[in-house]
C-alpha positions as CSV (number, residue, x, y, z in Angstrom):
1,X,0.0,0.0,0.0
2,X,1.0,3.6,-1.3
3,X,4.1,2.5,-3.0
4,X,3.3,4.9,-5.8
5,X,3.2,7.5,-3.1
6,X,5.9,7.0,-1.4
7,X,8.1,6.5,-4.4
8,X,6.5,9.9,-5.8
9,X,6.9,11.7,-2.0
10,X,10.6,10.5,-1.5
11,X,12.3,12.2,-5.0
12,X,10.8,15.5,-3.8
13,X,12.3,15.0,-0.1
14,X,15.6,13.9,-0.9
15,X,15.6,16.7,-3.4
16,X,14.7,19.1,-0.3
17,X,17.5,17.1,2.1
18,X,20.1,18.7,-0.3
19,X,19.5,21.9,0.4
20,X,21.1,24.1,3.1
21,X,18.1,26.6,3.3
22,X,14.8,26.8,1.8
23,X,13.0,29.4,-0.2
24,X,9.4,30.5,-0.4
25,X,10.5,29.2,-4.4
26,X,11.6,25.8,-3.2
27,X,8.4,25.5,-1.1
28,X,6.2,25.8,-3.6
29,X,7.6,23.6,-6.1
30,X,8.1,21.0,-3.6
31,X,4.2,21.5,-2.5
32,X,3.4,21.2,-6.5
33,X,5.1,17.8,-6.6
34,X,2.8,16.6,-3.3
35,X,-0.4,18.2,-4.5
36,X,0.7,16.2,-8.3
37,X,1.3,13.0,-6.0
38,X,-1.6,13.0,-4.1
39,X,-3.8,13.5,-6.6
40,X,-2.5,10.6,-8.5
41,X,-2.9,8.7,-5.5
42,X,-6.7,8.9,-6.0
43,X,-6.7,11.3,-3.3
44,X,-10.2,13.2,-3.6
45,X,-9.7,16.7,-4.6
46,X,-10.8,18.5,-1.7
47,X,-8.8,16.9,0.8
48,X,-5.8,17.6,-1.7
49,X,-6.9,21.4,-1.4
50,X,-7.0,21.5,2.5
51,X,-3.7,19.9,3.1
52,X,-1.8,21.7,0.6
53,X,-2.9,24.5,2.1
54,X,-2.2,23.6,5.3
55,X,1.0,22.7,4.4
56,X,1.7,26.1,2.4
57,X,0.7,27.7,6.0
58,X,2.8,25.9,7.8
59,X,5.9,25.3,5.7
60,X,6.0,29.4,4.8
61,X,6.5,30.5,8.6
62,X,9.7,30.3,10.6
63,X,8.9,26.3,11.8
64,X,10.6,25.7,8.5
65,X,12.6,28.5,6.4
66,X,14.4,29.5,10.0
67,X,15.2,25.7,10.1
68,X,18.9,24.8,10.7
69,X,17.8,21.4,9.1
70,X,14.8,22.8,6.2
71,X,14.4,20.2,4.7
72,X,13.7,17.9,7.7
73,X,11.5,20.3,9.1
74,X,9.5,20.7,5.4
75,X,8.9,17.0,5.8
76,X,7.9,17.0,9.6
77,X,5.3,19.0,8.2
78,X,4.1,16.9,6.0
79,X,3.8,14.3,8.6
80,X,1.8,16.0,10.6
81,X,-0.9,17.1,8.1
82,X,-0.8,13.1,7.0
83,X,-1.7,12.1,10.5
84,X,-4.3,15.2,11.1
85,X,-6.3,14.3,8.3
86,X,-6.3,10.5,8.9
87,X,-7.3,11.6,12.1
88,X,-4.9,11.9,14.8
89,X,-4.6,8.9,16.8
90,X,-6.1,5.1,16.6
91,X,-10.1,4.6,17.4
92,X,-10.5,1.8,19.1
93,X,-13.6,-0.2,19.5
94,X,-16.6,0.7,22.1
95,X,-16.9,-2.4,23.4
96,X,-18.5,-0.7,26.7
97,X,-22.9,-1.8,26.7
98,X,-24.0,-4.6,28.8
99,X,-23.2,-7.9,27.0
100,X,-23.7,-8.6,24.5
101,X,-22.0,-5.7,22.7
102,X,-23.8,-5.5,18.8
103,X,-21.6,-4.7,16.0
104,X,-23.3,-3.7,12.7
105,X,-21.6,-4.0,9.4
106,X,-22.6,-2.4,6.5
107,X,-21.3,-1.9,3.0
108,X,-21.7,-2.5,-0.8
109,X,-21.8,-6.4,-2.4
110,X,-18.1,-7.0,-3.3
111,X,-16.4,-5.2,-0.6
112,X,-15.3,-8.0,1.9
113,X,-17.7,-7.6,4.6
114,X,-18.5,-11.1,5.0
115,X,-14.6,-12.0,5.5
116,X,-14.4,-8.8,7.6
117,X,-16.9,-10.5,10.1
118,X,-14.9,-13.4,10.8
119,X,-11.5,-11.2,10.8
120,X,-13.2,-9.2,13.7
121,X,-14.8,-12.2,15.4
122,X,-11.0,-13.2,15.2
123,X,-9.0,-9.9,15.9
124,X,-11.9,-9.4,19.1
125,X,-11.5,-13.2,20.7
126,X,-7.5,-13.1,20.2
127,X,-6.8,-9.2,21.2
128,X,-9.8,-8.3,23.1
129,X,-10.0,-12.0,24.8
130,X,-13.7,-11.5,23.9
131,X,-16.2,-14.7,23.3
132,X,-18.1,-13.1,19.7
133,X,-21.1,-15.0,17.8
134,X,-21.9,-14.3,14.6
135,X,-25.0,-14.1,12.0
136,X,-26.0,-12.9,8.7
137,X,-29.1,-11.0,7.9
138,X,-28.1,-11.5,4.3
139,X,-31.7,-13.4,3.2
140,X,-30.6,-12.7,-0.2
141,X,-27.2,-14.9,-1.1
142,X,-27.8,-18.4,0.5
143,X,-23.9,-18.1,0.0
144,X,-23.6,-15.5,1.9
145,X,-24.8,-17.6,5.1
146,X,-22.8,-20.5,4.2
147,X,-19.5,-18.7,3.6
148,X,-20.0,-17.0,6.9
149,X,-20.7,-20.7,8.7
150,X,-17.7,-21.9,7.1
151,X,-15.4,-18.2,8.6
152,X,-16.8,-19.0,11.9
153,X,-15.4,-22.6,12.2
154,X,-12.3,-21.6,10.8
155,X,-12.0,-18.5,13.3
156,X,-13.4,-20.7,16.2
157,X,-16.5,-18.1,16.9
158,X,-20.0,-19.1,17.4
159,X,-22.7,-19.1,14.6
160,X,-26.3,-18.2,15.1
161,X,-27.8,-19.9,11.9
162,X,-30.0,-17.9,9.3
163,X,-32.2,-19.1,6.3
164,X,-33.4,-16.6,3.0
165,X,-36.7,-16.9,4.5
166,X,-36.5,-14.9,7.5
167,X,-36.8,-11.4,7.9
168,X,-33.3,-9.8,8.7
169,X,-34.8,-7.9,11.9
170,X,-35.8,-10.9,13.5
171,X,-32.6,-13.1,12.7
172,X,-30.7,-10.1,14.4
173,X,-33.5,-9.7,17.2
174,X,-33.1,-13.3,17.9
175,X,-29.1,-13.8,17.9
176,X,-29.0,-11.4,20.2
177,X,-31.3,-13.1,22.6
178,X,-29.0,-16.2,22.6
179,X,-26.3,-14.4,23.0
180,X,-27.5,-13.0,26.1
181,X,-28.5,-16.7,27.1
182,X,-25.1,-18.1,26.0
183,X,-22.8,-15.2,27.8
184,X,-21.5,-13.8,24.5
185,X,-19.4,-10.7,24.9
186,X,-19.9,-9.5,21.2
187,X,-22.8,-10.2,18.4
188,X,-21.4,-9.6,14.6
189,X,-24.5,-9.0,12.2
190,X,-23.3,-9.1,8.7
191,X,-26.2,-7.6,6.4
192,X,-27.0,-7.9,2.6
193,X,-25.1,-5.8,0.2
194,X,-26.0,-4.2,-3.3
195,X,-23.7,-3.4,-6.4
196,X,-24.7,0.2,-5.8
197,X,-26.7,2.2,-3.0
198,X,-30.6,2.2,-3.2
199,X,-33.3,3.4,-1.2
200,X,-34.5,0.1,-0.5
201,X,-31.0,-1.1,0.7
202,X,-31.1,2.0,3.0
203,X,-34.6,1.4,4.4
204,X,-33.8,-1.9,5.4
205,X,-30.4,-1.3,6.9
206,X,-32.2,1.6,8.8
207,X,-34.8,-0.6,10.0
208,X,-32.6,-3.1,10.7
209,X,-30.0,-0.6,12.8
210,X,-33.1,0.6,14.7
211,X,-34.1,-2.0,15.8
212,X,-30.6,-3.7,17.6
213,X,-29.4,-0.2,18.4
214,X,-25.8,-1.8,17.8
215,X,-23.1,0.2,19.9
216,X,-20.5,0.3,16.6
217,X,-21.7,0.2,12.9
218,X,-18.9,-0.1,10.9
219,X,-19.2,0.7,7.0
220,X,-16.7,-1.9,5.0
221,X,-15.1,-0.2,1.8
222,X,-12.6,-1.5,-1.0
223,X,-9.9,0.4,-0.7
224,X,-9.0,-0.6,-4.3
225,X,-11.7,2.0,-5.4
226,X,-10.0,4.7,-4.4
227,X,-11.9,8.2,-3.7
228,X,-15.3,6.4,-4.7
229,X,-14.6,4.3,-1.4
230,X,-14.8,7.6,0.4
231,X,-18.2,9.2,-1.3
232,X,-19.5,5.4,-0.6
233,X,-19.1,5.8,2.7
234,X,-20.3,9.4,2.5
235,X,-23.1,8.2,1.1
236,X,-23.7,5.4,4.2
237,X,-22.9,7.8,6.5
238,X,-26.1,10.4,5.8
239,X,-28.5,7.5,6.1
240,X,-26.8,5.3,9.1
241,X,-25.4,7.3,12.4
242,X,-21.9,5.0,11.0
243,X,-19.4,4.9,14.2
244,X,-16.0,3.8,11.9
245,X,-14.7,2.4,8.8
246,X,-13.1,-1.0,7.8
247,X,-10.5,-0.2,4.7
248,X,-10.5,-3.9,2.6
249,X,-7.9,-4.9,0.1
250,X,-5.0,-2.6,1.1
251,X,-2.1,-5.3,0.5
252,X,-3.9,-4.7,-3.6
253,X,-3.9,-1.0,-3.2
254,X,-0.8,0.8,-4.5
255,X,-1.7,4.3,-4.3
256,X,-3.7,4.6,-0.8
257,X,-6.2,7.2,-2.2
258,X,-9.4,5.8,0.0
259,X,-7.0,5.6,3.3
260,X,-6.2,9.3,3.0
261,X,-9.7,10.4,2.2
262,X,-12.2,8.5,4.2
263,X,-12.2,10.7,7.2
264,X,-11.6,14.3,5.8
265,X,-14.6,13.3,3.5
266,X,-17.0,11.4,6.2
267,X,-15.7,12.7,9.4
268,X,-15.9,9.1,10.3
269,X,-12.7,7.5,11.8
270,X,-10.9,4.5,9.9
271,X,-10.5,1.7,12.7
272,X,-9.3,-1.2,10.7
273,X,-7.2,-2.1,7.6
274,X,-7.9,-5.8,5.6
275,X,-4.3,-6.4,4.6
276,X,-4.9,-9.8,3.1
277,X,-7.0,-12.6,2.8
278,X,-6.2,-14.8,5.8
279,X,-8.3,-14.6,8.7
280,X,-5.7,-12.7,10.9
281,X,-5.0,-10.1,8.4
282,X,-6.7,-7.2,10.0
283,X,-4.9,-4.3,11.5
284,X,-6.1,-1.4,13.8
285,X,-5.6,1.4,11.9
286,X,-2.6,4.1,13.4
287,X,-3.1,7.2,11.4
288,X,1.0,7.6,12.6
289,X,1.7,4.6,11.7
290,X,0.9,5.2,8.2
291,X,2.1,8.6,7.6
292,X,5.4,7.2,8.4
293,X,5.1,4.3,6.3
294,X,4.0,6.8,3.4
295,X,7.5,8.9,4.2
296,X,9.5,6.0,3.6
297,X,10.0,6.0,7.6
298,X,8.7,2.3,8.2
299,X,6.7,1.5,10.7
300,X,8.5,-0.2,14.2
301,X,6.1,-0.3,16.4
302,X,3.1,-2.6,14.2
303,X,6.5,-4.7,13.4
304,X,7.1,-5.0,16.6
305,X,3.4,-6.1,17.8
306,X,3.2,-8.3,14.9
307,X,6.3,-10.2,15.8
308,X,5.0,-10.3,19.6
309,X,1.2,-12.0,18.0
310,X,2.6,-14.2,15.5
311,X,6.1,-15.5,15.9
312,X,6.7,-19.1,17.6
313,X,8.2,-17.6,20.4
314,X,9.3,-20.9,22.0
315,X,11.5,-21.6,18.6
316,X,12.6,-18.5,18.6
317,X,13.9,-19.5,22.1
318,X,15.0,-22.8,20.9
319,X,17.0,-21.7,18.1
320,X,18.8,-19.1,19.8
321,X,19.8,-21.6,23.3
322,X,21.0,-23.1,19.6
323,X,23.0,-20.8,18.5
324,X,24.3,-19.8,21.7
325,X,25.9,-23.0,22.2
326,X,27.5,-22.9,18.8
327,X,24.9,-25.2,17.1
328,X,24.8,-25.0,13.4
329,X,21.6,-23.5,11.9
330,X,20.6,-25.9,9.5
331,X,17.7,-26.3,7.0
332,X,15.3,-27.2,9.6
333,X,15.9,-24.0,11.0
334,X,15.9,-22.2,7.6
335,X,12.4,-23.9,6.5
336,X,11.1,-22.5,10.6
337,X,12.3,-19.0,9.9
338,X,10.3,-18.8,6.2
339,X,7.1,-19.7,8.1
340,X,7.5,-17.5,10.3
341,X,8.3,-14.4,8.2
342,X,5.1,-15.8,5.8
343,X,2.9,-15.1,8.9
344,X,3.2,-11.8,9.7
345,X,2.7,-11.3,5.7
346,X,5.6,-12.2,3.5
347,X,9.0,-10.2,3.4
348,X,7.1,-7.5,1.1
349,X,4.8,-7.0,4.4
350,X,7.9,-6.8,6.5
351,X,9.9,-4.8,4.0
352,X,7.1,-2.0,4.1
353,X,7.7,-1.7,7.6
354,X,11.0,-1.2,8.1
355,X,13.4,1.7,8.6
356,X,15.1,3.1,5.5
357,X,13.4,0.2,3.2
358,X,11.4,3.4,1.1
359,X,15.3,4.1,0.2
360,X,15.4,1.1,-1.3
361,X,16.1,0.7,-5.7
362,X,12.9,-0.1,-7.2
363,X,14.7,-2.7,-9.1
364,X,15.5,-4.6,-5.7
365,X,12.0,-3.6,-4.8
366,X,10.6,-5.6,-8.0
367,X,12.9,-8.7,-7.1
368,X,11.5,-9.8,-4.0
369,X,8.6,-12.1,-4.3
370,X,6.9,-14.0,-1.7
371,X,6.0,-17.2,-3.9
372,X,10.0,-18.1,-4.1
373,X,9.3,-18.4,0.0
374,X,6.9,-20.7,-1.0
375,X,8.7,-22.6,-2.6
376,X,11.7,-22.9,-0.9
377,X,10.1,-24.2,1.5
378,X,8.5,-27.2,-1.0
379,X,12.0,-27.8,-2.0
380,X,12.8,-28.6,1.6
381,X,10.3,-30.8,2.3
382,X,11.7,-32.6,-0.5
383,X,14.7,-33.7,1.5
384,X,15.1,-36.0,4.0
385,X,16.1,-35.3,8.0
386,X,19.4,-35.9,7.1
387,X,20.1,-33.6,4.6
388,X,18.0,-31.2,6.3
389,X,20.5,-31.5,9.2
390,X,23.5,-31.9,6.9
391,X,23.2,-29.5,4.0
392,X,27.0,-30.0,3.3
393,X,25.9,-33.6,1.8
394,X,23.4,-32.4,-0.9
395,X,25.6,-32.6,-4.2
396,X,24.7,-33.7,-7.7
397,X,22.2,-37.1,-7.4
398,X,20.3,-35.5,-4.4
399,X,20.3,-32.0,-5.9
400,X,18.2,-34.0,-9.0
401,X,15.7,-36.1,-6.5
402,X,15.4,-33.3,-4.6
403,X,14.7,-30.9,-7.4
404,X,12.2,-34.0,-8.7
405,X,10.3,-34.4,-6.1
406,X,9.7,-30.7,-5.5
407,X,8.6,-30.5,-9.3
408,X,11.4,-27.7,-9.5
409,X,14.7,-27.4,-11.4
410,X,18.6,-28.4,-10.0
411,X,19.2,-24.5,-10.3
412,X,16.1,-23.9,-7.9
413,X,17.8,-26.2,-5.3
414,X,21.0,-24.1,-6.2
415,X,19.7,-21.1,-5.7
416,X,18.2,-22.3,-1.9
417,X,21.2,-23.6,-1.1
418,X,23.1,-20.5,-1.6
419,X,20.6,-18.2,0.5
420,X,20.4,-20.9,3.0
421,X,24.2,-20.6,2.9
422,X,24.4,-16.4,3.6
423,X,21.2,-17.1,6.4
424,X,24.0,-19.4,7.8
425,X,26.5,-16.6,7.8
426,X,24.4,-14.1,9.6
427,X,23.1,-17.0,12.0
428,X,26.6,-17.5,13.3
429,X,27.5,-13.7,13.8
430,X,24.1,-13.6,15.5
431,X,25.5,-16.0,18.2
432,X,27.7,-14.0,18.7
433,X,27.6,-11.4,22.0
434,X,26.3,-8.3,20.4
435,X,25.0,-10.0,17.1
436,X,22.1,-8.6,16.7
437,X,22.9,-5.0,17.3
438,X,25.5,-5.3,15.1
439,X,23.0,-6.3,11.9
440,X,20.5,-3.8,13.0
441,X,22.9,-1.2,12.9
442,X,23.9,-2.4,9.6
443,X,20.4,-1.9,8.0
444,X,19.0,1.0,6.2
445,X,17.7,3.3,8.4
446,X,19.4,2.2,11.2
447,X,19.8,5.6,13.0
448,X,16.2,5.3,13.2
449,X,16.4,2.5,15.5
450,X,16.1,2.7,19.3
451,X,19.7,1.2,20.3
């Protein structure tokens, strides 16, 4: 997500870096290049209007031209204005009624909403240590029901059942009542969506948000659609009292258009992002966070949490007692650490995040590709224990079964071996005392970094 921003943003900054004092000239030509990238972003045009001139107002008086670093202060700026209009600070849920708590979700056909029920259900019963059921009022895609059955299982909520012949007050009326019964913390109604807004859409969801008084309604939106995401939810917001916004599709959204418009255009906060299609990959939304991401600053602290939620940390433990010792890390270890980077989103996920990585060539940019992950690790599983164990012993006849059974070719298995073999490297100066320091400091970025 905003790539195409970020690459567009960071040529004007670095331009700016260069210079030992700014002029009202340099100012404005810099401010022409954000308004050009914003706008190409899918920004909508009059949230491009208000923060170019609150940038201009800002950037004009002494916080900036009397700068002894311009340039950084220009940019700080920038920052600033990025978090003010995405709104400031995170929004968390109000999960604070008498139980059970009713979440409404609202939204057009297409947008997600039914995955975004179960990532909630999920997000709530890990983060939030909340037990959530689940229902659909959507009487009109029998699917709709099923596919929401089949999230629940997988996310290990309940699931109050629904049928196309019911009235989608009453299926909400009554999942509510067993909620109460069953000591549910949280009730999820999902509710049928349309491939545009109608009035009898409307008067249903209305009737249907009258009549469970739900404590959040949250309006799901594609980011992919850019500013049209944001008049959508316009558009929801005039005929439902909406409490938030769920962004969907982010991890397809280069330019982040919708992220950086929903609240200047609906006043309504953005809570959550969808950042993939796994049942986990839903992120509270940090508007500071994601101005820093969109300057090329990364983004430590969601790393960070990440790593805490979703990282083995008893291997982690393991393989460092491991390395300690002077244990060799061998492909075992190599297959553990792909996993584990494919959970918390792939190395483009992680890349995004760090420190210094927005300074990084577009051509090495273009070169990384989470499906090689993939199937390194199938080539692994090609090989037995002991050549897991034993790397050193895969030559020429094993390098053919191995590639074989993997349905890959010899090169492929060359190719693992030889980043298996500079993994190894750092592995061993990790053991080291100080390792890890060490290759921090090494990174891009790395002044950044809090040691």
């Amino acid at each position: 997500m905003f790539d195409s921003l970020s690459d567009r943003l960071g040529s004007t900054f670095k331009t700016l870096r260069g210079q030992g004092r700014l002029s009202e000239d340099n100012i404005k030509d810099a401010l022409r290049d954000v308004r050009m990238a914003l706008l190409e972003a899918d920004v909508a045009l009059p949230v491009v209007r208000s923060f170019i001139d609150k940038v201009r107002e800002r950037a004009i008086g002494k916080d900036v031209l009397q700068s002894l670093t311009p340039g950084q202060a220009f940019i700080k700026v920038v920052n600033d204005e990025l978090v003010s209009i995405m709104g400031e600070a995170n929004e968390v849920l109000n999960l604070q009624a008498t139980p059970p708590a009713v979440i409404l979700m609202a939204g057009l056909q297409g947008a997600g909403k039914t995955t975004s029920v179960a990532k909630l259900a999920k997000y709530l019963a890990k983060r939030e240590n909340k037990k959530v059921l689940v229902t659909s009022a959507d009487i009109y895609r029998p699917a709709a029901i099923k596919q929401l059955e089949t999230l629940a299982t997988d996310v290990e909520a309940g699931f109050f059942p629904s049928s196309t012949d019911q009235k989608p007050v009453k299926i909400a009326q009554a999942a509510i009542d067993h909620a109460r019964k069953q000591f549910y913390d949280v009730v999820i109604i999902d509710t049928a969506g349309r491939l545009h807004i109608d009035d009898e859409m409307m008067g249903e969801i209305k009737a249907l948000h009258s009549a469970v008084n739900p404590i959040e309604t949250l309006f799901v939106v594609d980011s992919m659609t850019g500013q049209d995401a944001a008049n959508t939810a316009k558009a929801f917001g005039e005929a439902l009292p909406l409490t938030g916004v769920i962004l969907t599709k982010t991890d397809g959204d280069a330019r982040g258009g919708a992220a950086l418009s929903v609240r200047e255009i609906t006043g309504k906060p953005i809570k959550f992002l969808g950042v993939g299609e796994k049942t986990d990959a839903l992120e509270a939304f940090h508007p500071e966070r994601v101005a820093s991401r969109i300057l090329g600053m990364g983004d430590v602290m969601s790393l960070i949490e990440e790593a805490q939620d979703k990282v083995d940390h008893k291997k982690a433990e393991k393989l460092a007692k491991k390395l300690k010792k002077g244990k060799g890390f061998d492909l075992e270890d190599f297959r553990d650490q792909l996993t584990q980077m494919q959970s918390m989103g792939g190395l483009t996920s992680l890349m995004d995040k760090m420190p210094g990585m927005g300074q990084m060539p577009a051509n090495m940019k273009d070169k990384v590709n989470d499906k090689d992950f993939t199937k390194l690790g199938v080539i692994i599983d090609s090989m037995t224990p002991h050549e897991r164990s034993k790397p050193l012993i895969i030559k020429g006849s094993r390098k053919r079964r191995i590639a074989a059974g993997s349905g890959t070719q010899v090169q492929d298995v060359n190719k693992l071996l030889k980043q298996f073999s500079q993994m190894q490297k750092m592995m061993k100066k990790l053991g080291k005392a100080g390792g890890m320091k060490k290759l921090m400091r090494a990174m891009p970025g790395a002044g950044k970094m809090p040691f």
